[in-house]
C-alpha angles and dihedrals in degrees: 000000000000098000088211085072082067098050114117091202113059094219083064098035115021085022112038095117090053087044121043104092089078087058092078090056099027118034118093093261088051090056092049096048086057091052088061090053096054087046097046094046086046098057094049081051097061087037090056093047076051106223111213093253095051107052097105098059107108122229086227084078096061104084086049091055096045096054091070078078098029100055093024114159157183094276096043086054095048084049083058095055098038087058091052095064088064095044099027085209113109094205093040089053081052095057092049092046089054086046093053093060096045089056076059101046087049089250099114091121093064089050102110094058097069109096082016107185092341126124120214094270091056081069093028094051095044095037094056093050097052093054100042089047092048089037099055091032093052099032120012105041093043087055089042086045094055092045083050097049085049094049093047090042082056095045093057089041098053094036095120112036114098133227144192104255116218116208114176088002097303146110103275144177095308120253122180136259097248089045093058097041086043091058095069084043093056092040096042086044087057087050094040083050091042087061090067097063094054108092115225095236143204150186124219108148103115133258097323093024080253099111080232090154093041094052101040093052096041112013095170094060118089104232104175096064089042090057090041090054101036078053103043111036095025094036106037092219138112106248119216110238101206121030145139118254084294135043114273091223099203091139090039083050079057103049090062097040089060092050090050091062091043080055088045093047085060100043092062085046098063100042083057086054104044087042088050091051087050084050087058087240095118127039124202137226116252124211109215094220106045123083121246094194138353102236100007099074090184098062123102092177122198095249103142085066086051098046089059105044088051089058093044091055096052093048092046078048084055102037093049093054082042090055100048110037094043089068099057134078141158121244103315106322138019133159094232093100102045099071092035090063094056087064096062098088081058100067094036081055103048087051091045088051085051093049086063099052099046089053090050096057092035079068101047094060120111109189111237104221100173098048083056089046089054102043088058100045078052098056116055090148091082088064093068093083099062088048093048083053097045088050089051077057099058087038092248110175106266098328088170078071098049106059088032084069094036100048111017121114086348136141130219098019092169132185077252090059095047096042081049090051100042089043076062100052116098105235142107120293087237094068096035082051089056091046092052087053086064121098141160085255101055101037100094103118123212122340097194096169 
């Protein structure tokens, strides 16, 4: 039987196509590969200060020692778990695993020094952000860049044709179709560009973040540069200088918080589309083979817009309690947060699952051309507010009043009422000859993008 028929979660279960790249950065295997990592880069760190015991551990040795990440597989990751349910402690199972291989590779008398003066967080608060960073740079943001390029490539497609705007509900002042698309293009590309500020940071400063261990076994080593660079140029991550046992988390707290706009941008994306489908200004492509209803053969429902905003609402549930657990702690040390990060793949999922669903009906749009033509041609009335501010202009007595009588709460105001009504003003046939020129297809302003 398919096992992802016995998933609980559908990103691991209903989604798992759409989903499995984030396995490699997020699964449980995935997370334990990255603690090896950390493990394995800390020990050639030690190795390059040199402390005095290692200085007789070659460099040749390094590759080797780096494959244990590098080729890590299945069966590495079932030893490590094997190991934790003697120790019931994920990062101490670790340890052991990485002292296991160096009794193979004739380096057990070296072995003491591997998780030298660190405490379990010093692995748990480097590893997570290695794999979020390479998570969201290697899977997320190539699939948020691609919906953006597709909602930018429609934006410049549809520029120029207009479209009855809709304020409150209503028939307002007309817009265009690329300038309203454009406008969740323009707002997702700040937050995309917000993202960038946000450093992606660490602990690794011991038990205490005092680098006590660290100070008391070796005090003329200065082990706070040594942490900022292990951190900083191994890692590839900004350390946190003064922490608790565990990381604070306040930039990883924003991180989420500004996915969780760019969740929200889309979100009201896709509740524009689906309302402008309903509206009869978009069709959709039908696929001969797939089912609209079950019992309504006509339908050919927007679901790929619901879909998404479905899946967008459940990661923005996820990244609000992420943001703001993860910050706080109590005392020193608590287990809150441990639990909590092995949630983070879950959110990034369920927006990656809504990515796809939003290109996808991106895709299926066909622009109705004729349904906007006639909208406008039906709503004159929107017109009245480009001849009210024309007449200001020419300093005609409350011309705000005027159309207000005229137009408001009316029906059938035609192109024949307001030329009626223009042909009355007194003013110069220049200017009655400008307001004629107006019309609900033409009023669209300025479209600067």
């Amino acid at each position: 039987m398919d096992c992802s028929l016995n998933a609980i979660s559908p990103v691991d279960g209903r989604y798992r196509k759409t989903t499995e790249k984030l396995s490699n950065y997020f699964s449980e295997a995935a997370i334990i590969r990255y603690r090896v990592l950390v493990e394995v880069e800390y020990f050639i760190a030690l190795c390059r200060i040199p402390l005095p015991q290692l200085k007789r551990v070659s460099q040749e040795v390094f590759p080797e020692l780096r494959e244990l990440y590098q080729k890590f597989s299945e069966h590495d990751a079932m030893r490590i778990k094997e190991i934790e349910k003697t120790t019931n402690h994920d990062v101490k199972a670790v340890e052991y695993f990485v002292r296991e291989k160096f009794e193979e590779m004739q380096l057990g008398q070296f072995r003491e020094f591997i998780h030298f003066g660190l405490t379990s967080q010093d692995i748990n608060n480097t590893a997570f952000p290695i794999a979020l960073k390479q998570g969201f740079l290697e899977v997320y943001k190539p699939l948020l860049d691609q919906l953006l390029a597709i909602l930018e490539s429609r934006s410049r497609e549809w520029k120029k044709i207009p479209m009855l705007a809709h304020t409150h509900g209503q028939p307002a002042s007309p817009t265009t179709v690329g300038k309203e698309l454009f406008v969740f293009a323009e707002r997702l590309r700040k937050q995309v560009n917000l993202l960038e500020s946000i450093p992606s940071s660490a602990k690794f400063g011991g038990a205490t973040g005092n680098l006590n261990a660290h100070h008391v076994a070796y005090p003329r080593i200065n082990w706070v540069q040594f942490a900022d660079d292990f951190v900083g140029q191994t890692l590839g991550l900004a350390r946190s200088a003064t922490t608790t046992q565990i990381e604070h988390y306040d930039n990883l707290a924003a991180f989420f918080d500004n996915l969780k706009r760019i969740n929200t941008i889309l979100i009201d994306l896709c509740r524009d589309l689906w309302t402008y489908i309903s509206m009869d200004y978009f069709k959709q492509k039908v696929k001969k083979s797939e089912v609209g209803s079950s019992a309504m053969p006509h339908k050919v429902n927007p679901i790929d817009f619901e879909n998404a905003e479905g899946n967008l609402g459940l990661a923005n549930a996820i990244f609000e309690h992420l943001s703001a657990k993860l910050p706080i702690s109590r005392l020193q040390r608590d287990l809150t947060d441990s639990t909590v990060m092995r949630n983070i793949g879950v959110p990034l999922a369920h927006s990656v699952v809504a990515f796809h669903s939003i290109i996808k009906g991106m895709d299926k749009l066909i622009l109705h051309e004729e349904k906007l033509e006639q909208d406008l041609d039906a709503n004159w009335a929107v017109v009245s507010e480009a001849i009210q501010t024309i007449l200001r202009r020419e300093n005609y007595p409350d011309p705000y009043e005027a159309l207000k009588d005229l137009t408001r709460g009316k029906q059938g105001i035609t192109k024949q009422v307001l030329v009626k009504f223009i042909n009355g003003l007194k003013v110069s046939d220049k200017v009655k000859n400008e307001l004629k020129k107006i019309t609900p297809h033409n009023y669209t302003g300025i479209i600067s993008f």
